[in-house]
C-alpha positions as CSV (number, residue, x, y, z in Angstrom):
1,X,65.9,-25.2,22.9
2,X,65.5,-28.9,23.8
3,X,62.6,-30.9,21.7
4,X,59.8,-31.8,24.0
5,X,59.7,-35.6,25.1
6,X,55.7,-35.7,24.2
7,X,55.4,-38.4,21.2
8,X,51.8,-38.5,19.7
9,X,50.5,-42.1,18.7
10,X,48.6,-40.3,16.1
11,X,49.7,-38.8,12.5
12,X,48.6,-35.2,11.7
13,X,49.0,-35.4,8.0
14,X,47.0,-38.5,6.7
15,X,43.5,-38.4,6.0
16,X,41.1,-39.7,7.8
17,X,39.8,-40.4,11.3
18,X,42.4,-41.6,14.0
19,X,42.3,-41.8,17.9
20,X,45.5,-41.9,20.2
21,X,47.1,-40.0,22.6
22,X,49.7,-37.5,23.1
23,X,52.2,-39.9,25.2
24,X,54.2,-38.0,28.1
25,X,57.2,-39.7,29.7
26,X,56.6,-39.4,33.7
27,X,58.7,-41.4,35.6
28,X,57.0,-42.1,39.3
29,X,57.2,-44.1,42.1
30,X,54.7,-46.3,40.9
31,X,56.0,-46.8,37.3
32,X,59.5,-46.0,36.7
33,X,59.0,-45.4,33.2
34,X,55.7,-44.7,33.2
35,X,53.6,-42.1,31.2
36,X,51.2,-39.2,31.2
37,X,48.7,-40.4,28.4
38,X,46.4,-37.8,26.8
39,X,43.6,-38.6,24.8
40,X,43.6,-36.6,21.2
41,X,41.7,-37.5,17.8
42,X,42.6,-36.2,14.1
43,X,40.5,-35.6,11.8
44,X,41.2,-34.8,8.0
45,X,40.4,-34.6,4.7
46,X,42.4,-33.0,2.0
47,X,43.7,-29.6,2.4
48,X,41.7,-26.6,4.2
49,X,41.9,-24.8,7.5
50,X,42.8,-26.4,11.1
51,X,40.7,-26.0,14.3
52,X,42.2,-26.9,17.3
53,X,39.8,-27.5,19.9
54,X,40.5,-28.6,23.7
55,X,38.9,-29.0,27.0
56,X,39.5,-29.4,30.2
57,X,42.2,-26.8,30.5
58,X,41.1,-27.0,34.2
59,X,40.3,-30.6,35.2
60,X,36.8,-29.6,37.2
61,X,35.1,-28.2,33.9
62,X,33.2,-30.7,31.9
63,X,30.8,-28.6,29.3
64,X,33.9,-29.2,27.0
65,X,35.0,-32.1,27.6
66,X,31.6,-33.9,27.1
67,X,31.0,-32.0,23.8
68,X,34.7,-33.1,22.2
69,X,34.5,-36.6,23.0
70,X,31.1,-36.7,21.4
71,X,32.9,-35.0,18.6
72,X,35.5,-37.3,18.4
73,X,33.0,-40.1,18.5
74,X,30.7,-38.9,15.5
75,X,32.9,-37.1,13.0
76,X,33.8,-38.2,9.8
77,X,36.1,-37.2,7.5
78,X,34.4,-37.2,4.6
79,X,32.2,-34.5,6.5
80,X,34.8,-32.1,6.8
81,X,37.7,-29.9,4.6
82,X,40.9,-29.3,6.2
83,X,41.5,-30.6,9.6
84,X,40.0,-30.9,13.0
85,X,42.6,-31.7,16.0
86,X,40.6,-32.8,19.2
87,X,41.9,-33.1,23.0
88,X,39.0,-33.3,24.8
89,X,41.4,-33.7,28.7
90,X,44.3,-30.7,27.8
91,X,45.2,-31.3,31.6
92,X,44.4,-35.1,31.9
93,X,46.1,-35.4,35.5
94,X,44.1,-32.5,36.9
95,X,40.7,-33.9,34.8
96,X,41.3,-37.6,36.0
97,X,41.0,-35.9,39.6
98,X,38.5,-33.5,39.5
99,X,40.7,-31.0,40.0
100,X,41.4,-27.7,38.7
101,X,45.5,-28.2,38.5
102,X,47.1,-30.9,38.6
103,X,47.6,-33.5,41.3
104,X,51.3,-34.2,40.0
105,X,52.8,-30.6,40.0
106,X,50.4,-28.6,40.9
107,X,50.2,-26.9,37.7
108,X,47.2,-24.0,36.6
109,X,47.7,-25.2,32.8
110,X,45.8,-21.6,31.8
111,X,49.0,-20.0,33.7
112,X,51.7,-21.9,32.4
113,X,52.2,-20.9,29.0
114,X,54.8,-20.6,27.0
115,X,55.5,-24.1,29.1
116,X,59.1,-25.7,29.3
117,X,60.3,-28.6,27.4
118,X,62.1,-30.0,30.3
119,X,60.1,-28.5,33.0
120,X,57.8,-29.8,35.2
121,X,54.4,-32.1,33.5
122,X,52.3,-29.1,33.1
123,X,55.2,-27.1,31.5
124,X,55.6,-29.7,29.3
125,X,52.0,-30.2,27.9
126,X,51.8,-26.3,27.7
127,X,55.3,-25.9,25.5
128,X,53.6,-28.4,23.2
129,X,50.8,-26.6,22.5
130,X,53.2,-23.7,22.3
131,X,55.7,-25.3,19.5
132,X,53.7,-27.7,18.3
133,X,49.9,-27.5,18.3
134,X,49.0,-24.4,17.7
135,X,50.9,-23.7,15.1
136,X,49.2,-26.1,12.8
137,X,45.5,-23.9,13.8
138,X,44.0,-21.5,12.1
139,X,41.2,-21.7,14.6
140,X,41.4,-22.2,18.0
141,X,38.5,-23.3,20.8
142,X,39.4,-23.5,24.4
143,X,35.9,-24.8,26.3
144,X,36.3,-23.3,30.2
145,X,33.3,-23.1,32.6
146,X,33.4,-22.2,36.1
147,X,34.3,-25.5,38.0
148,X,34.3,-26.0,41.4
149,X,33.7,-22.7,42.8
150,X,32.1,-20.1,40.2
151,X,29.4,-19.8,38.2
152,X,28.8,-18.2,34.8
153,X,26.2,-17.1,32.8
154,X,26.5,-19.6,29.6
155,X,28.6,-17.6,27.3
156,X,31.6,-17.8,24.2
157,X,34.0,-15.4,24.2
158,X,36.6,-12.7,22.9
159,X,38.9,-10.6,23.9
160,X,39.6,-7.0,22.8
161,X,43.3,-7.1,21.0
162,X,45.3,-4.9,19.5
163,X,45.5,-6.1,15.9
164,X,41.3,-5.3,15.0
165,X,41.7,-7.6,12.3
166,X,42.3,-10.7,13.9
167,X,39.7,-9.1,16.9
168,X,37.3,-9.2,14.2
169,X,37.9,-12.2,13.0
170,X,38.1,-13.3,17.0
171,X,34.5,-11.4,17.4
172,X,32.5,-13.0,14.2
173,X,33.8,-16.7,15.1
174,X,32.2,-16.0,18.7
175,X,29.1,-15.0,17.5
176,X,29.0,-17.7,15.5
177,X,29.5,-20.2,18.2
178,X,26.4,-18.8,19.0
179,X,26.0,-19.3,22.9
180,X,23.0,-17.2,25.0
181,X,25.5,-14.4,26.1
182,X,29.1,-13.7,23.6
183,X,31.4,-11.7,25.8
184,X,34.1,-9.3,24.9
185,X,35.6,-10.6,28.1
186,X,38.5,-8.6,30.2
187,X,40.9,-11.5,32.3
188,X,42.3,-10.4,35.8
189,X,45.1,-12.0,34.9
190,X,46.8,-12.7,31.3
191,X,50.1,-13.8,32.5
192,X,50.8,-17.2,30.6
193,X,47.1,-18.0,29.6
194,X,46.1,-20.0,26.8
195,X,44.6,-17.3,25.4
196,X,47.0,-15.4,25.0
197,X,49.7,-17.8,23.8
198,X,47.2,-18.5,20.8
199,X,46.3,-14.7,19.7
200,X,50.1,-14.1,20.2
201,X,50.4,-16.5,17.2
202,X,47.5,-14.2,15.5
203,X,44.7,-17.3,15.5
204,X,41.2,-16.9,15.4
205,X,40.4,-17.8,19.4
206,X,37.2,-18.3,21.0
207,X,36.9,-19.1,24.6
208,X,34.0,-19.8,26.7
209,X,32.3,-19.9,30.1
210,X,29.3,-22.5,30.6
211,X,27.9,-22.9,33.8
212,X,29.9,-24.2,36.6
213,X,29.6,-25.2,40.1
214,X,32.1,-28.3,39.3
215,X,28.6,-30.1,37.0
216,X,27.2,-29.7,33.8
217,X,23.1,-29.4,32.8
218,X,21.9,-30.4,30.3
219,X,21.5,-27.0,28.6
220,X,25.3,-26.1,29.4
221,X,26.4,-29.4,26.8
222,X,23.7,-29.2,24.3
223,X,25.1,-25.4,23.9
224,X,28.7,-26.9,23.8
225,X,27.5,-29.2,21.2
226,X,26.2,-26.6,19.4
227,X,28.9,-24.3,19.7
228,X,31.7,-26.1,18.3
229,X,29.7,-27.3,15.5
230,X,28.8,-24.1,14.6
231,X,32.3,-22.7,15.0
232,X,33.5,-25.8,12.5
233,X,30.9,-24.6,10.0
234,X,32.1,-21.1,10.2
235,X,35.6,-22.0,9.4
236,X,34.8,-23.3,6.3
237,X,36.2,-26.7,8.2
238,X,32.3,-28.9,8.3
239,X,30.0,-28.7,6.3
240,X,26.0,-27.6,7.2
241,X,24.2,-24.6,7.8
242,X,25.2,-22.6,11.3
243,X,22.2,-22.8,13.6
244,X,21.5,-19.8,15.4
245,X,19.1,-18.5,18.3
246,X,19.4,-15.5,20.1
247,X,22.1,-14.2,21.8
248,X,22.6,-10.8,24.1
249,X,26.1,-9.3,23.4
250,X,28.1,-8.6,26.8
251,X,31.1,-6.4,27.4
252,X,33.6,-5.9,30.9
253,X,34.9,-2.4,30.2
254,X,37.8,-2.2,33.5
255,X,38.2,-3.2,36.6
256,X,35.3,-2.4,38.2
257,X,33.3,-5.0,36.6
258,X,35.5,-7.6,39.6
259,X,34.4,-7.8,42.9
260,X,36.4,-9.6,45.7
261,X,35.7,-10.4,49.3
262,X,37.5,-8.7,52.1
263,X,36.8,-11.0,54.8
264,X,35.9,-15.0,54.8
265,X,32.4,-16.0,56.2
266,X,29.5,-17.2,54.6
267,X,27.7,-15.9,51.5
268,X,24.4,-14.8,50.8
269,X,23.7,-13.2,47.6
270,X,21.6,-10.7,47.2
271,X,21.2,-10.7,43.2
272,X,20.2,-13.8,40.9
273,X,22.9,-14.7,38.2
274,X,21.9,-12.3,35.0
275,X,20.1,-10.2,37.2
276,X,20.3,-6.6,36.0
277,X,22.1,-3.9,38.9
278,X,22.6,-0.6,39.5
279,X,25.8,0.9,40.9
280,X,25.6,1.2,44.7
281,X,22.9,-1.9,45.2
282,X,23.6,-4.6,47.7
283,X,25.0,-8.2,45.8
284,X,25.9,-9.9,48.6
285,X,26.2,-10.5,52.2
286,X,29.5,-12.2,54.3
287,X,28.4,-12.9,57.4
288,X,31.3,-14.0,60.0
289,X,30.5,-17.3,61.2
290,X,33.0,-17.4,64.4
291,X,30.1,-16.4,66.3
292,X,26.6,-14.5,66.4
293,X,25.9,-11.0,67.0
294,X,28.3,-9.8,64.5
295,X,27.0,-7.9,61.4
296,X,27.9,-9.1,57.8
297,X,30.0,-7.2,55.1
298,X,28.1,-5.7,52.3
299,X,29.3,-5.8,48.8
300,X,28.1,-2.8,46.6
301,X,28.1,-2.9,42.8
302,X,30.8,-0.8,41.8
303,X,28.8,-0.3,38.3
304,X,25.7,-1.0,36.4
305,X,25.0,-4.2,34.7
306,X,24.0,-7.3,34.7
307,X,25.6,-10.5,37.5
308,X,27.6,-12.3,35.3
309,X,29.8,-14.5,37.5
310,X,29.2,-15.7,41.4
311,X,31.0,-17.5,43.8
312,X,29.7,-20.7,44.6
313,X,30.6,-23.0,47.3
314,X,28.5,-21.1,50.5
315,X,32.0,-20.3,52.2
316,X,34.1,-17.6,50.5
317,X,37.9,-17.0,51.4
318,X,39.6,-13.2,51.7
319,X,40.4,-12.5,48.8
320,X,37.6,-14.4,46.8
321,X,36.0,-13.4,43.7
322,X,33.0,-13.0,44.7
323,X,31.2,-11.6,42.2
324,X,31.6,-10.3,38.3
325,X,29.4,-7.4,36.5
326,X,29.0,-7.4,32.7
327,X,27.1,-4.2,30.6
328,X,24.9,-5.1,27.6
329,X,24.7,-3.3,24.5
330,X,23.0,-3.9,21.4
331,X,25.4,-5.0,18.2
């Protein structure tokens, strides 16, 4: 296989604390040999476990982002043992738009994993993280929230694997991260995620989901802040005492848990995010908005729980996600 053309300006094996980028060749028609430049810091001191941590996988989520360049801004090395690796932008094109892929391929980078050396910008970033990144981690955090058009109930996550080790291992790193809500959280779709490129490689992953709507609150980044912190601490990687509060364990059993509209109109929910629901009860309303007179759709929870995920621009396409269920249960 060919070696990727991405050259960091950073060096991962000397101590200390150093900023550059990760340096893409991306030849254009304003810049013939221009380049794709991605911010990254390295942190380290001595020998000791790597965390790898990243955000804006998708360029409209910025609960991660803010918390890693703060991060990069404040650590020291003498603070820590082993290594921290930071890239605050993982898709810089799609963050330096807004965007949740990117403007120059239209890439998803959580769907384009393993990635291709000599494949299109996205492919390229993600078979860099595949061959190069993540195999340096022990530890891996990968901030998400709901950008532009969801919104989640502020949680760090897990998924359930099949090696119970590493999904305990997986399980105690997101409690430690310590958000309001940790989820053992079921994907509609693994193909070529992040995710799933890291446990592949057996690393302790954590994920999350803070907030959304394409913003952040000032709640949403204090419990970034937190999070990774805490996460750093429990690694054995920073030094400190874990701060914890009170969090409500969350789990997405199957496919019923997903709920998807079946026309486009406008929506009205009928339930409050983290309010609980019984199976049957009305969520939401689609009314058609090509003219009056006309009934809306209902959507009926398909299970108990509690609304863990909402649509949220008022307009919602065929085919939408309109709405996620989660159950609670006591740990």
């Amino acid at each position: 296989m060919r070696n990727n053309p991405i050259t960091p300006t950073v060096d991962f094996e000397v101590d200390g604390v150093h900023h550059g980028h990760l340096r893409l060749p991306y030849s254009r028609d304003d810049s013939a040999w221009g380049s794709v430049m991605i911010p990254i810091t390295v942190a380290k001191n001595g020998d000791g476990p790597t965390a790898l941590l990243t955000g804006a996988n998708h360029g409209d989520e910025y609960e991660g982002p803010l918390a890693l360049v703060d991060l990069a801004a404040t650590l020291r090395a003498e603070d820590i043992s082993g290594r921290v690796i930071i890239v605050p932008f993982m898709n810089e094109p799609a963050f330096a738009v807004g965007r949740r892929t990117s403007p120059i391929d239209g890439g998803n980078m959580n769907r384009a994993f393993p990635g291709l050396p000599d494949g299109t910008v996205t492919a390229k970033i993600a078979d860099y993280f595949q061959r190069t990144l993540l195999p340096m981690a022990d530890v891996v955090l990968d901030f998400h929230s709901g950008g532009k058009t969801l919104e989640f109930l502020p949680y760090a996550a897990s998924h359930v694997l099949d090696d119970k080790e590493q999904e305990a291992r997986c399980c105690a790193a997101r409690d430690a991260f310590n958000a309001p809500f940790s989820m053992q959280m079921l994907e509609i779709d693994s193909m070529g995620m992040y995710d799933d490129a890291a446990e592949g490689m057996g690393k302790t992953f954590v994920t999350t989901e803070l907030g959304g709507a394409g913003t952040s609150s000032v709640e949403t980044v204090e419990i970034a802040r937190k999070g990774v912190r805490n996460l750093l601490i429990h690694a054995g990687i920073l030094k400190g005492e874990i701060e914890l509060s009170k969090t409500r364990h969350l789990t997405q059993t199957d496919d019923a848990c997903f709920h998807f509209a079946e026309t486009e109109g406008m929506v009205e929910f009928t339930v409050s995010l983290g309010a609980p629901v019984t199976k049957g009860q009305l969520l939401a309303r689609v009314w058609p908005t090509q003219r009056t007179g006309i009934p809306p759709l209902e959507i009926h929870a398909q299970m108990d729980g509690l609304l863990a995920v909402r649509h949220v621009p008022g307009l919602i396409q065929m085919g939408d996600c309109l709405a996620v269920l989660a159950q609670e249960y006591s740990k």
